[in-house]
PDB file of N, CA, C and O in Angstrom:
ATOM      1  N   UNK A   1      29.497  -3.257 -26.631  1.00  0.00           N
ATOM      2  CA  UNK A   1      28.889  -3.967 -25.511  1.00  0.00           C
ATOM      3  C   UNK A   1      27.479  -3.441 -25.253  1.00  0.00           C
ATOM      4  O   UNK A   1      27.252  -2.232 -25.194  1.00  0.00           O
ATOM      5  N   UNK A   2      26.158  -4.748 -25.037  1.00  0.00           N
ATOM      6  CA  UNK A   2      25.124  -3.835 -24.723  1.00  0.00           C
ATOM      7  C   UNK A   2      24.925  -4.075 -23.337  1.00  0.00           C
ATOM      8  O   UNK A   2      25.562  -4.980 -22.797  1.00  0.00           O
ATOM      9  N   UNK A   3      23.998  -3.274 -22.594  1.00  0.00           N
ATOM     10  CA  UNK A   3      23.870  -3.180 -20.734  1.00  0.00           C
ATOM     11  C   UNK A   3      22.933  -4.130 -20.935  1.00  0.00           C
ATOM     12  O   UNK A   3      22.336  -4.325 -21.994  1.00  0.00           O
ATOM     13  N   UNK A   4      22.779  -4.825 -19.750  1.00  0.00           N
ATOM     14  CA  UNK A   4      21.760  -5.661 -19.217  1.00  0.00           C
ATOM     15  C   UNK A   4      20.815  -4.769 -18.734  1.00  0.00           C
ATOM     16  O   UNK A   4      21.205  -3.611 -18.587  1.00  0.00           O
ATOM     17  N   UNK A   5      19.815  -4.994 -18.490  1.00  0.00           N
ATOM     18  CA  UNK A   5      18.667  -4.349 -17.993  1.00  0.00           C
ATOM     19  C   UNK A   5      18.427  -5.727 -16.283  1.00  0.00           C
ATOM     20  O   UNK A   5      18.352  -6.910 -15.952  1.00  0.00           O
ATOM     21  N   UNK A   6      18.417  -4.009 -15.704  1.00  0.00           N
ATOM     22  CA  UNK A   6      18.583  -4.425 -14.078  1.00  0.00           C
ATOM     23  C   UNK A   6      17.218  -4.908 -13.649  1.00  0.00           C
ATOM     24  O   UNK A   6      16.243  -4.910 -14.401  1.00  0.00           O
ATOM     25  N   UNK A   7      17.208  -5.386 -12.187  1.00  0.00           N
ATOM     26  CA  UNK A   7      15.455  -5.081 -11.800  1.00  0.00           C
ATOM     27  C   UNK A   7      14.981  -3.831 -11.404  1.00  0.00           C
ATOM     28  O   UNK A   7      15.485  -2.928 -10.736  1.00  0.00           O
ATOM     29  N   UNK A   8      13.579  -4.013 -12.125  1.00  0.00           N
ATOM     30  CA  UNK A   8      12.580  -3.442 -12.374  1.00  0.00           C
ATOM     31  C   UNK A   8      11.673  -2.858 -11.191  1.00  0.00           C
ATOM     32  O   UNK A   8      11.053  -1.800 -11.080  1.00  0.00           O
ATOM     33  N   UNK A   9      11.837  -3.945 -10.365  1.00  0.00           N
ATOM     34  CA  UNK A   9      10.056  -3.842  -9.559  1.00  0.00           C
ATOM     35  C   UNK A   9      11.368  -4.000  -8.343  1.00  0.00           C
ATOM     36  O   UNK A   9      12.379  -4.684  -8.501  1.00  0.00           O
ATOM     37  N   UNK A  10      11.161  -3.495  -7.598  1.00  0.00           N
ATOM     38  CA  UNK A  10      11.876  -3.168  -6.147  1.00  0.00           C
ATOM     39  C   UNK A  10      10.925  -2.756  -4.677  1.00  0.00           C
ATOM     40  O   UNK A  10      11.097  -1.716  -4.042  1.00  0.00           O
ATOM     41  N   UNK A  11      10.160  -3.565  -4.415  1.00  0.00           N
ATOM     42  CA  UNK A  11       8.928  -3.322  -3.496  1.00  0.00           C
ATOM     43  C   UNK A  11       9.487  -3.017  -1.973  1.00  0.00           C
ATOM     44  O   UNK A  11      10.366  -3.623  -1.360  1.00  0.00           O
ATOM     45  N   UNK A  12       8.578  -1.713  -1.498  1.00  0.00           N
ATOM     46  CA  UNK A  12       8.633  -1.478  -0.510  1.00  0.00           C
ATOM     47  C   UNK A  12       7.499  -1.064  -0.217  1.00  0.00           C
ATOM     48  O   UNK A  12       6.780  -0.387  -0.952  1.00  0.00           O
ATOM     49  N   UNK A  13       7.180  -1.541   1.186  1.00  0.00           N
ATOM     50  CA  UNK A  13       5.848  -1.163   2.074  1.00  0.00           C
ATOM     51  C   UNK A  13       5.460  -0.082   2.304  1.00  0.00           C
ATOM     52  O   UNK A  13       4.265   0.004   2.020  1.00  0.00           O
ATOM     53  N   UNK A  14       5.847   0.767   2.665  1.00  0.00           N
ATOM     54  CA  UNK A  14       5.767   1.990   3.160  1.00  0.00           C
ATOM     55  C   UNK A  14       5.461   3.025   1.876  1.00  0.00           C
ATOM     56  O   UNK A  14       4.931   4.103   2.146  1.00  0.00           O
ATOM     57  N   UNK A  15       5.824   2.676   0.335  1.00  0.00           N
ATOM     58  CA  UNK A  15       5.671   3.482  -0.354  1.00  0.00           C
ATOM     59  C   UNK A  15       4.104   2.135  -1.243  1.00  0.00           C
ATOM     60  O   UNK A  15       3.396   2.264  -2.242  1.00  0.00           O
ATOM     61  N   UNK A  16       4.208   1.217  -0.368  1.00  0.00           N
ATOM     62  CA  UNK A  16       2.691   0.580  -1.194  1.00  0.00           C
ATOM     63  C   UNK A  16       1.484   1.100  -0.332  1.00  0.00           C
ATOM     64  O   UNK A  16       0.459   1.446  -0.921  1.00  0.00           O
ATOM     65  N   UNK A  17       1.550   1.161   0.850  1.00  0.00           N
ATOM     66  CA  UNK A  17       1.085   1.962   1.656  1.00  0.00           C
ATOM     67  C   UNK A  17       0.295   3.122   1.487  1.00  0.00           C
ATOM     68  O   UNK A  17      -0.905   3.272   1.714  1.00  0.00           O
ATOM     69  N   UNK A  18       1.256   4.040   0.994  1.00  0.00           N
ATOM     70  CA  UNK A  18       1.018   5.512   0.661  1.00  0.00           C
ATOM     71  C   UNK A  18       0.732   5.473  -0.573  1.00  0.00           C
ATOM     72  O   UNK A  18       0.493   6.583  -1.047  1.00  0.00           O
ATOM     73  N   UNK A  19       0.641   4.321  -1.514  1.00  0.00           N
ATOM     74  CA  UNK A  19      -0.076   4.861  -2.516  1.00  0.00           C
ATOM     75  C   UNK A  19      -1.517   3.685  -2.940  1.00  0.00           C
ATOM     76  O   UNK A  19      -2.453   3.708  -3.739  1.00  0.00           O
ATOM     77  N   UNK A  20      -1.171   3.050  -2.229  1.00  0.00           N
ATOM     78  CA  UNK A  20      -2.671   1.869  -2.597  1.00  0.00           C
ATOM     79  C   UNK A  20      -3.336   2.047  -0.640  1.00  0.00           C
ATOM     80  O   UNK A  20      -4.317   1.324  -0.465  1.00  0.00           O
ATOM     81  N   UNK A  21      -3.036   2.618   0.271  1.00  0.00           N
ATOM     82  CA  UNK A  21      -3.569   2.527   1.394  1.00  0.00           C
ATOM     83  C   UNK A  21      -4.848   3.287   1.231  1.00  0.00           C
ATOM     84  O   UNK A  21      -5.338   3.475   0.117  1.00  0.00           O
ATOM     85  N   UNK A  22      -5.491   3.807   2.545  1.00  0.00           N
ATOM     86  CA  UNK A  22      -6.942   3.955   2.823  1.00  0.00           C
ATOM     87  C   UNK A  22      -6.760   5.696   2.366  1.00  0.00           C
ATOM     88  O   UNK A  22      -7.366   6.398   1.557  1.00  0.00           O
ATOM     89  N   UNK A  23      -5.794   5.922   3.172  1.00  0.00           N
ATOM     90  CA  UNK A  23      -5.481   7.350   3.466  1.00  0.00           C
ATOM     91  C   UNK A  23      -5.382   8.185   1.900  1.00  0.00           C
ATOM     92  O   UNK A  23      -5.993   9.188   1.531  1.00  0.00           O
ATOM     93  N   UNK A  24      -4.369   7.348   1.170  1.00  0.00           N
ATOM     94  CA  UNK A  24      -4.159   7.323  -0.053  1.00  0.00           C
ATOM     95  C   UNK A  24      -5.371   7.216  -1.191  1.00  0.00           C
ATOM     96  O   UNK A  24      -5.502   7.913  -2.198  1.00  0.00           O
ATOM     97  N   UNK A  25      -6.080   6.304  -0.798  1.00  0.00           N
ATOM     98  CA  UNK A  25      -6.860   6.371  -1.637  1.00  0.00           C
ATOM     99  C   UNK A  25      -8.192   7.574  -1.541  1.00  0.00           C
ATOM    100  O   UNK A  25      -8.589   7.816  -2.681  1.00  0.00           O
ATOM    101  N   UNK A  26      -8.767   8.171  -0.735  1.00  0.00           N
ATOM    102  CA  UNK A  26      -9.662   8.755  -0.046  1.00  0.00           C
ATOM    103  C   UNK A  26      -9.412  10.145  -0.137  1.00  0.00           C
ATOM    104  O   UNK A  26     -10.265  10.993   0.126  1.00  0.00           O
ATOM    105  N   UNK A  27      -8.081  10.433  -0.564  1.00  0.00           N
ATOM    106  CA  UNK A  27      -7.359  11.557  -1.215  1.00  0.00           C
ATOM    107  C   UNK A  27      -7.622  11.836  -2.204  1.00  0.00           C
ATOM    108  O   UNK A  27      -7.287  12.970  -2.549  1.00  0.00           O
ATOM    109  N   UNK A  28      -8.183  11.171  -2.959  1.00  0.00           N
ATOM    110  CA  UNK A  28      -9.065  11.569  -4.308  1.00  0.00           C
ATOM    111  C   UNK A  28     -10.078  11.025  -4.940  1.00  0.00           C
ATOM    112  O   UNK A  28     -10.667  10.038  -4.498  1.00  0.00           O
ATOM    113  N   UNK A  29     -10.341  11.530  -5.884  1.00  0.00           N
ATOM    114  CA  UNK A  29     -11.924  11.336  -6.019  1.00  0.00           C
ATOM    115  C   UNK A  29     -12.120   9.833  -6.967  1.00  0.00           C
ATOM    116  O   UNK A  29     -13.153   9.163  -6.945  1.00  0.00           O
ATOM    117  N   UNK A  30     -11.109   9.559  -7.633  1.00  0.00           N
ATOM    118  CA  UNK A  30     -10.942   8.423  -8.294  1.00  0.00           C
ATOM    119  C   UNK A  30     -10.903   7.281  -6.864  1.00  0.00           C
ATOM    120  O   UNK A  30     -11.605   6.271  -6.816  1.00  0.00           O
ATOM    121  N   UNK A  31     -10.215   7.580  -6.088  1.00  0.00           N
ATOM    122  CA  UNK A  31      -9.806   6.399  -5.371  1.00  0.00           C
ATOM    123  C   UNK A  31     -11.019   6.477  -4.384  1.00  0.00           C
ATOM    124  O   UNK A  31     -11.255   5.427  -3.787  1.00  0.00           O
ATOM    125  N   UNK A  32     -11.671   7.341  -4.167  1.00  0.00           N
ATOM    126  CA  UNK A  32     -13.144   7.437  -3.285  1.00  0.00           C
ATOM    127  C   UNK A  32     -14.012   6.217  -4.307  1.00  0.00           C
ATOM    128  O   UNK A  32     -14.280   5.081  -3.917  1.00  0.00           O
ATOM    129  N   UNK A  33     -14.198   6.523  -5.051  1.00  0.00           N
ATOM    130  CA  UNK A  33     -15.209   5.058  -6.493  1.00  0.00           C
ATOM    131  C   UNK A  33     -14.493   4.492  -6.081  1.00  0.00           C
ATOM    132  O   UNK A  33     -15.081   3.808  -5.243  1.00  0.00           O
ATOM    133  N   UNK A  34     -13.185   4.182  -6.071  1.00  0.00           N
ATOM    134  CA  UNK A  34     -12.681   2.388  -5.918  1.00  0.00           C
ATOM    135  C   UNK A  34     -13.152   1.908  -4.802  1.00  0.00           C
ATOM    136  O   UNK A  34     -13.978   1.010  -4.966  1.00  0.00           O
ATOM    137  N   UNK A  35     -12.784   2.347  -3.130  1.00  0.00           N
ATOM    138  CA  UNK A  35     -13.250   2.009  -2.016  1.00  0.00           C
ATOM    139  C   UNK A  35     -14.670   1.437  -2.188  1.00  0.00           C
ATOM    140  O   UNK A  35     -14.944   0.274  -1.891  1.00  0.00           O
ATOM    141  N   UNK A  36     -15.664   2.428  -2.746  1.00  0.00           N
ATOM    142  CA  UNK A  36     -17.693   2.385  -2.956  1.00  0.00           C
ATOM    143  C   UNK A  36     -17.604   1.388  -3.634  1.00  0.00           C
ATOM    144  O   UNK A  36     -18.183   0.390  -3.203  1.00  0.00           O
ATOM    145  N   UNK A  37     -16.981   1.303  -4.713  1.00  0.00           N
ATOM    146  CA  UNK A  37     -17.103  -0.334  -5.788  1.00  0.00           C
ATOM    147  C   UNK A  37     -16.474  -1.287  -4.958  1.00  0.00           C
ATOM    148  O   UNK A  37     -16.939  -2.420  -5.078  1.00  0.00           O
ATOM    149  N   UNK A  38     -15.528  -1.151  -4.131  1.00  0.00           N
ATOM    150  CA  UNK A  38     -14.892  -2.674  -3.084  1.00  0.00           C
ATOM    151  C   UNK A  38     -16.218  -2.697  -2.272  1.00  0.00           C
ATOM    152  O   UNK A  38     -16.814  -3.773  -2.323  1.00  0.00           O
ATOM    153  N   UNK A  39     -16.903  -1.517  -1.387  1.00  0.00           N
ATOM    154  CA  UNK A  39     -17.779  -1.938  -0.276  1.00  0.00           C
ATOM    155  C   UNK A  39     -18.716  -2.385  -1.408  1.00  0.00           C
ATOM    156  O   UNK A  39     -18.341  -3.483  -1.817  1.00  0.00           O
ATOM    157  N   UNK A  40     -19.421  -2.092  -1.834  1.00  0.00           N
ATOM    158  CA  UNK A  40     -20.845  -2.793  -2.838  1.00  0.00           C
ATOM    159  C   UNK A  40     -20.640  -4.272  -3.376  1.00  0.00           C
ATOM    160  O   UNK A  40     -21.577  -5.008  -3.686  1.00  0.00           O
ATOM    161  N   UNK A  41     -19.344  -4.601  -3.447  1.00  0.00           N
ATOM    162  CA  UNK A  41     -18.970  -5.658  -3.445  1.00  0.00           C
ATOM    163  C   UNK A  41     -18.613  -6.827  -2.757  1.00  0.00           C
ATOM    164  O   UNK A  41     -18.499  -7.992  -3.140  1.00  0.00           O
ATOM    165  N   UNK A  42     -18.460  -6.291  -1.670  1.00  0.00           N
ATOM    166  CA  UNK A  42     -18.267  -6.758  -0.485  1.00  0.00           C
ATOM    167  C   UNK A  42     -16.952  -7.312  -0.219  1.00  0.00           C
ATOM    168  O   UNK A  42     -16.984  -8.504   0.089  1.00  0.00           O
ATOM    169  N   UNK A  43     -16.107  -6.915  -0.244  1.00  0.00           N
ATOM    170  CA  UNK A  43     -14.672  -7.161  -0.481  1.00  0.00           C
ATOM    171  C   UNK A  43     -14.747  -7.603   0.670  1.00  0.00           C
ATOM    172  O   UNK A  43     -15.885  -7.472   1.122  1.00  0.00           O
ATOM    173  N   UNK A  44     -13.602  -8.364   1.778  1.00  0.00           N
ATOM    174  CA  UNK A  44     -13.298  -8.654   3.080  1.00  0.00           C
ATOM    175  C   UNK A  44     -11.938  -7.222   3.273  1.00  0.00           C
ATOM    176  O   UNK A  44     -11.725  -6.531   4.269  1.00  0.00           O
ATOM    177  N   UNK A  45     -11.480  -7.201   2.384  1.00  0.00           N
ATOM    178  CA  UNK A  45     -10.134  -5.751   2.655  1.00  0.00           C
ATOM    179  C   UNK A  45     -10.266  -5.213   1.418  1.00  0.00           C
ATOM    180  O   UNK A  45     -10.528  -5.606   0.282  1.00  0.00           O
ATOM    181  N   UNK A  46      -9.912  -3.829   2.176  1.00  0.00           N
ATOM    182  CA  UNK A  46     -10.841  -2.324   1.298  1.00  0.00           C
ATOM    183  C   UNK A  46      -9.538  -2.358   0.534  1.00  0.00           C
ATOM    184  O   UNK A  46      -9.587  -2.547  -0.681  1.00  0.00           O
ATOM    185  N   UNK A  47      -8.551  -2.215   1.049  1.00  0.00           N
ATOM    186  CA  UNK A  47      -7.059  -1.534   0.592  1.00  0.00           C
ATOM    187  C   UNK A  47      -5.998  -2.429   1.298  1.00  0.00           C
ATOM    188  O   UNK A  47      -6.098  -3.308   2.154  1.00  0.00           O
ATOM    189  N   UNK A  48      -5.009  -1.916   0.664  1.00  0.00           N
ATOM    190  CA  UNK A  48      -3.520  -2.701   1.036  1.00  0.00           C
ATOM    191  C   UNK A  48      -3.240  -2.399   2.231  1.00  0.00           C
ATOM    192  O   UNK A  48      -2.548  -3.193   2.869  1.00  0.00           O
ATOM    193  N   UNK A  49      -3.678  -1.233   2.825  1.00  0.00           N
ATOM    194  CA  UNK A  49      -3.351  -1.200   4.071  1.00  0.00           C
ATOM    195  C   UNK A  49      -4.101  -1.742   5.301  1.00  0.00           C
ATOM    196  O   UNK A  49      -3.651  -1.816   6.444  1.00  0.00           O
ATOM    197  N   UNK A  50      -5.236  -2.082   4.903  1.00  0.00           N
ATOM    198  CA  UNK A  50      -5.779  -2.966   5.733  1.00  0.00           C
ATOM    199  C   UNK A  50      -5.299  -4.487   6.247  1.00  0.00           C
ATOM    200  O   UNK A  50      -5.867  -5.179   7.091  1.00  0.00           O
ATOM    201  N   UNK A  51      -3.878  -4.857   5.360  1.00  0.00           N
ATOM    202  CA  UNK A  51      -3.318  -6.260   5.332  1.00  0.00           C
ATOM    203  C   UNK A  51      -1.856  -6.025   6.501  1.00  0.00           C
ATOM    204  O   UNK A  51      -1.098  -6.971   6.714  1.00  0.00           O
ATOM    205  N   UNK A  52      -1.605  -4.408   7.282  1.00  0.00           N
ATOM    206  CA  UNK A  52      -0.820  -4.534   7.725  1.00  0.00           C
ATOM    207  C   UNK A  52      -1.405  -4.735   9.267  1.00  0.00           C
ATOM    208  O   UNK A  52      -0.684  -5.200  10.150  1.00  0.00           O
ATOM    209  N   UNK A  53      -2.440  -4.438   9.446  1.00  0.00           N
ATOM    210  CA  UNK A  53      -3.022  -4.393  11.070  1.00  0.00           C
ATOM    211  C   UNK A  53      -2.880  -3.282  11.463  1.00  0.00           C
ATOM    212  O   UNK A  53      -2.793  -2.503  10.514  1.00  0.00           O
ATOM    213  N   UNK A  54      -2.805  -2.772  12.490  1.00  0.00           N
ATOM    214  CA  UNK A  54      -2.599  -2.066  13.866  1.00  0.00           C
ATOM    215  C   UNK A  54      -2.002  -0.818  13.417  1.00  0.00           C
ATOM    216  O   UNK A  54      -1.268  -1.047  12.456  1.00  0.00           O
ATOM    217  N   UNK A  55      -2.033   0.640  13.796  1.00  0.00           N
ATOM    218  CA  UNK A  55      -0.513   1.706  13.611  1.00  0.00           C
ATOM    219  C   UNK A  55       0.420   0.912  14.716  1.00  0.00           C
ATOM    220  O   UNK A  55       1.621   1.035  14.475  1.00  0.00           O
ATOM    221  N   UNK A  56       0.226   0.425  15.434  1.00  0.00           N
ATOM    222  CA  UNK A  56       1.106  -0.306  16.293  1.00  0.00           C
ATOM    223  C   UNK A  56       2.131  -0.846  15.545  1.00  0.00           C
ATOM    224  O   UNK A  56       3.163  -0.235  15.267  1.00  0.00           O
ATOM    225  N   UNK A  57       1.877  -1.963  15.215  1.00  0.00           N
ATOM    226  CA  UNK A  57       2.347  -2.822  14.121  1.00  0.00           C
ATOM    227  C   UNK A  57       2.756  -2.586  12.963  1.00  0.00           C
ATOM    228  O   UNK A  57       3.630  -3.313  12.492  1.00  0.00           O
ATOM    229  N   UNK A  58       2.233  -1.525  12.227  1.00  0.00           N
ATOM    230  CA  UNK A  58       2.894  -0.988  11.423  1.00  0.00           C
ATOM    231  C   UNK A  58       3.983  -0.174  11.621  1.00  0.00           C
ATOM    232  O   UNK A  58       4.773   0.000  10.693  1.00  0.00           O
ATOM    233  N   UNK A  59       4.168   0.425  12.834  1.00  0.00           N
ATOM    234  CA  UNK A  59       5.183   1.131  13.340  1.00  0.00           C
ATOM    235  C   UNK A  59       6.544   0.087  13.661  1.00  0.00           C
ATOM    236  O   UNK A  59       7.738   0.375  13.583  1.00  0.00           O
ATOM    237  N   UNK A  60       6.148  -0.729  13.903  1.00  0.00           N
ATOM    238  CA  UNK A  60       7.302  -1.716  13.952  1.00  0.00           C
ATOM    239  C   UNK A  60       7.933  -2.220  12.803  1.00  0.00           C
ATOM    240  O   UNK A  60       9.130  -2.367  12.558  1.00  0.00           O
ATOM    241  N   UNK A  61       6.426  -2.578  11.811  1.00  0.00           N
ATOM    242  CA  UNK A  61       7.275  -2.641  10.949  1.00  0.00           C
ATOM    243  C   UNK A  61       7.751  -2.284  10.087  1.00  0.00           C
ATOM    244  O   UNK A  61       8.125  -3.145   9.291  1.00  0.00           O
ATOM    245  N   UNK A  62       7.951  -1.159   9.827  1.00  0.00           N
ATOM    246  CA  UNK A  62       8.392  -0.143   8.966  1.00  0.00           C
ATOM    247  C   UNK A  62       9.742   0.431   9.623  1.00  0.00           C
ATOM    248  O   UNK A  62      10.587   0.966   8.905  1.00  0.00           O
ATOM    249  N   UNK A  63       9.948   0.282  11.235  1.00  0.00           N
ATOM    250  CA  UNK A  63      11.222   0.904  12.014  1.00  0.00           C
ATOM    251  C   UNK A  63      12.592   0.406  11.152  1.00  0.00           C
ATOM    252  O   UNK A  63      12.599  -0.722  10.660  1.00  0.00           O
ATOM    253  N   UNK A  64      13.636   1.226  11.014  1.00  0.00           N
ATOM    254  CA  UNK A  64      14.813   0.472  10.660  1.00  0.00           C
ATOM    255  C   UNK A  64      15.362   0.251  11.825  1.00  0.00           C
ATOM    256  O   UNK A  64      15.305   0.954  12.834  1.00  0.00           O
ATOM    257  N   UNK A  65      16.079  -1.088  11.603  1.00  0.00           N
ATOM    258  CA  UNK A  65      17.076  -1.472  12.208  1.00  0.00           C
ATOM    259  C   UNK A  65      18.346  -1.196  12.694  1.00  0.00           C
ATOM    260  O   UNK A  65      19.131  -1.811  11.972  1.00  0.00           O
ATOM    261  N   UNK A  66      18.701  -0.834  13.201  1.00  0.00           N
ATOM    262  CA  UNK A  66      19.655  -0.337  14.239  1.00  0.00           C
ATOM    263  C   UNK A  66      20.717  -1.592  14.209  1.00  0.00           C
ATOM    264  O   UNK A  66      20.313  -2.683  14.610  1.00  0.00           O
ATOM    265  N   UNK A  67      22.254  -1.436  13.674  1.00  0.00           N
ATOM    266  CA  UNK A  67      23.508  -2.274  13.345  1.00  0.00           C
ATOM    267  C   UNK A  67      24.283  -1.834  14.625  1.00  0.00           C
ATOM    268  O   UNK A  67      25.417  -2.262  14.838  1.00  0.00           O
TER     269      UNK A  67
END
């Protein structure tokens, strides 16, 4: 018998966040050039985390839910 191959890509916010966000990126020196090449470019959003809004809002939505 051979295994199926499961999914792959399993997305969660909080870990796209922390690794494509502002904070994330600015943490190193590679991701400092990406930000300078988005502003010179004039991007409208620097990073992924600019698409969640608010810490407000992000705090919500990232809370788990309570059963």
């Amino acid at each position: 018998m051979s295994k199926t191959q499961g999914p792959t890509y399993k997305p969660s916010k909080i870990k796209r966040i922390r690794k494509f966000g502002f904070r994330g990126r600015i943490a190193k020196k590679g991701g400092a050039k990406v930000l300078k090449a988005r502003r010179t470019k004039g991007r409208h959003a620097l990073t992924a985390s600019s698409e969640f809004g608010s810490k407000v809002q992000k705090n919500k939505k990232f809370s788990r839910r309570r059963r």
